[in-house]
C-alpha positions in Angstrom: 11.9 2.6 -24.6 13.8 -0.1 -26.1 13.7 -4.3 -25.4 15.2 -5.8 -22.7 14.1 -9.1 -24.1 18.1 -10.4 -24.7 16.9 -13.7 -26.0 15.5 -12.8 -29.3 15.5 -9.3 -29.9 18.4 -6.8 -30.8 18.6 -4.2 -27.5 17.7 -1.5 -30.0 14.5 -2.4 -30.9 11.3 -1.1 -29.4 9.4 -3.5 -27.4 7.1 -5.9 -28.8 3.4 -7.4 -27.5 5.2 -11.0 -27.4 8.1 -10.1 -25.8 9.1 -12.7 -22.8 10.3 -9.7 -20.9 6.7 -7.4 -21.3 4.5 -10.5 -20.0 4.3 -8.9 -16.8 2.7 -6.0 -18.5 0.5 -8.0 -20.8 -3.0 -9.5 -19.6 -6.3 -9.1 -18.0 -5.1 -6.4 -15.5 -2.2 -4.2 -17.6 -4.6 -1.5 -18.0 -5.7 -0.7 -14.8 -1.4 -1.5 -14.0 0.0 1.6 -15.9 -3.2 3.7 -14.8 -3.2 3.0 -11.5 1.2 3.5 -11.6 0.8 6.9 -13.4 -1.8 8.0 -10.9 0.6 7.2 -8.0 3.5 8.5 -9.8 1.5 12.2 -9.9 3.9 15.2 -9.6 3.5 16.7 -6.2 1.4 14.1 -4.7 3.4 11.1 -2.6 2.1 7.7 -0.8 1.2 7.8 2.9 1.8 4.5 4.7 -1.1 4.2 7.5 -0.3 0.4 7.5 1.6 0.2 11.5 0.4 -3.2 13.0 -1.6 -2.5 16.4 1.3 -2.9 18.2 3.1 -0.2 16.2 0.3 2.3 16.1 0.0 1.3 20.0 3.9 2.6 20.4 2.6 6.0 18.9 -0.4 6.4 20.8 1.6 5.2 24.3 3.7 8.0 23.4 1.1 10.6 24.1 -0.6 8.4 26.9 -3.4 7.1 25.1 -4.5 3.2 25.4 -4.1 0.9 22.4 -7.5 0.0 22.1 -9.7 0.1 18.1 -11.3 3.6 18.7 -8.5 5.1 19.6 -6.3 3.3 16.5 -9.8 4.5 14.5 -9.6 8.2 15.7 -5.8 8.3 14.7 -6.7 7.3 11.5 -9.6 9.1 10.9 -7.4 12.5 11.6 -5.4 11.4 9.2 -7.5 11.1 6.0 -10.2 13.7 7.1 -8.1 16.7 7.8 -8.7 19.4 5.6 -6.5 20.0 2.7 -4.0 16.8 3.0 -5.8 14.5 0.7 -4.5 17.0 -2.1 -1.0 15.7 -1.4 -1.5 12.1 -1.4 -2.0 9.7 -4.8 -2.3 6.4 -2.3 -2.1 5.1 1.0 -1.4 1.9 2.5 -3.6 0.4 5.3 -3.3 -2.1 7.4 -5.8 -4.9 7.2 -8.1 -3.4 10.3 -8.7 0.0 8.7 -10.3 -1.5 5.6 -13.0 -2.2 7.8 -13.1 1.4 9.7 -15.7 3.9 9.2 -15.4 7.6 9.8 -17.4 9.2 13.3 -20.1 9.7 10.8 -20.2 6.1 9.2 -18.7 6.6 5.7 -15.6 3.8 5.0 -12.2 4.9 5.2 -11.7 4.0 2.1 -14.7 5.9 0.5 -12.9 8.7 1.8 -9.8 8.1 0.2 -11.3 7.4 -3.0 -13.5 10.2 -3.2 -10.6 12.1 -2.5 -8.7 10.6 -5.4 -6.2 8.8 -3.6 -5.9 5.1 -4.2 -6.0 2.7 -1.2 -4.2 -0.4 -0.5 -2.8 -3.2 2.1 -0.3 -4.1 3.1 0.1 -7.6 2.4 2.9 -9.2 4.6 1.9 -9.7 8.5 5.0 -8.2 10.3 8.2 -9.1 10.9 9.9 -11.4 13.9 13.4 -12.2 14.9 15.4 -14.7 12.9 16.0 -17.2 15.3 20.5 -17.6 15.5 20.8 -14.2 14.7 22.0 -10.7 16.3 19.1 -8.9 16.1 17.9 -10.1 12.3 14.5 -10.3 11.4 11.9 -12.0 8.6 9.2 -10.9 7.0 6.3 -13.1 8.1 2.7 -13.7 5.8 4.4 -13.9 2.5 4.1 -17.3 2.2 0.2 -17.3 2.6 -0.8 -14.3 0.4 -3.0 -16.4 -2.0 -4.9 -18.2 0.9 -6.2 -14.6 2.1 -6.7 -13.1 -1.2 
């Protein structure tokens, strides 16, 4: 790959460590970065987002007549990272903040699961969306603004 860094170096040059532009790659956490980016970036595998809110995952389950309560959200889930074969296809997934905490009928994490399946979990890390108020129909992202409070 060549530079991007336009303030001191000629766009034909490789990329160097103390290029402004490679900062974001440089630092305590760049190794686990590209590792972590390659796994998810596996041919053949793909990213499952498991991250609907409760009143998302409550739409779904309404839909097949079945109350929005945490067992039920729990049991959804669980189907969906114990059924046989489907980790195989999957190099991450994205929970919402409840699953973290869920455990399988027989009490191993959800995200034990995942891992021992090889599939790298995360969060989602904004808090919904509501309407822009002065708007048709608009909406903002909500929970952004907080992110280093909660982490």
């Amino acid at each position: 790959s060549l530079c991007v860094c336009v303030c001191c170096c000629p766009p034909s040059l490789p990329p160097h460590p103390s290029c402004p532009a490679m900062s974001a790659f440089a630092g305590k956490y760049s190794d686990e970065l590209i590792a972590t980016a390659k796994h998810i970036a596996s041919p053949g595998r793909g990213i499952l987002a498991a991250d609907e809110s409760t009143g998302t995952i409550g739409k779904r389950l309404a839909s097949i007549n079945v109350e929005n309560v945490e067992s039920n959200r729990q049991a959804l889930r669980e189907l969906l990272f114990t059924t046989d074969g489907a980790l195989q296809y999957l190099s991450g997934v994205i929970l919402f903040e409840e699953t973290l905490y869920q455990k399988t009928s027989t009490g191993v994490p959800f995200v034990d699961v995942l891992k021992e399946g090889g599939v790298i979990p995360g969060i989602k890390v904004d808090k919904g969306t509501v309407d822009l108020a002065g708007t048709n129909g608009e909406t903002t992202t909500q929970g952004l603004d907080g992110l280093a409070q909660r982490c």
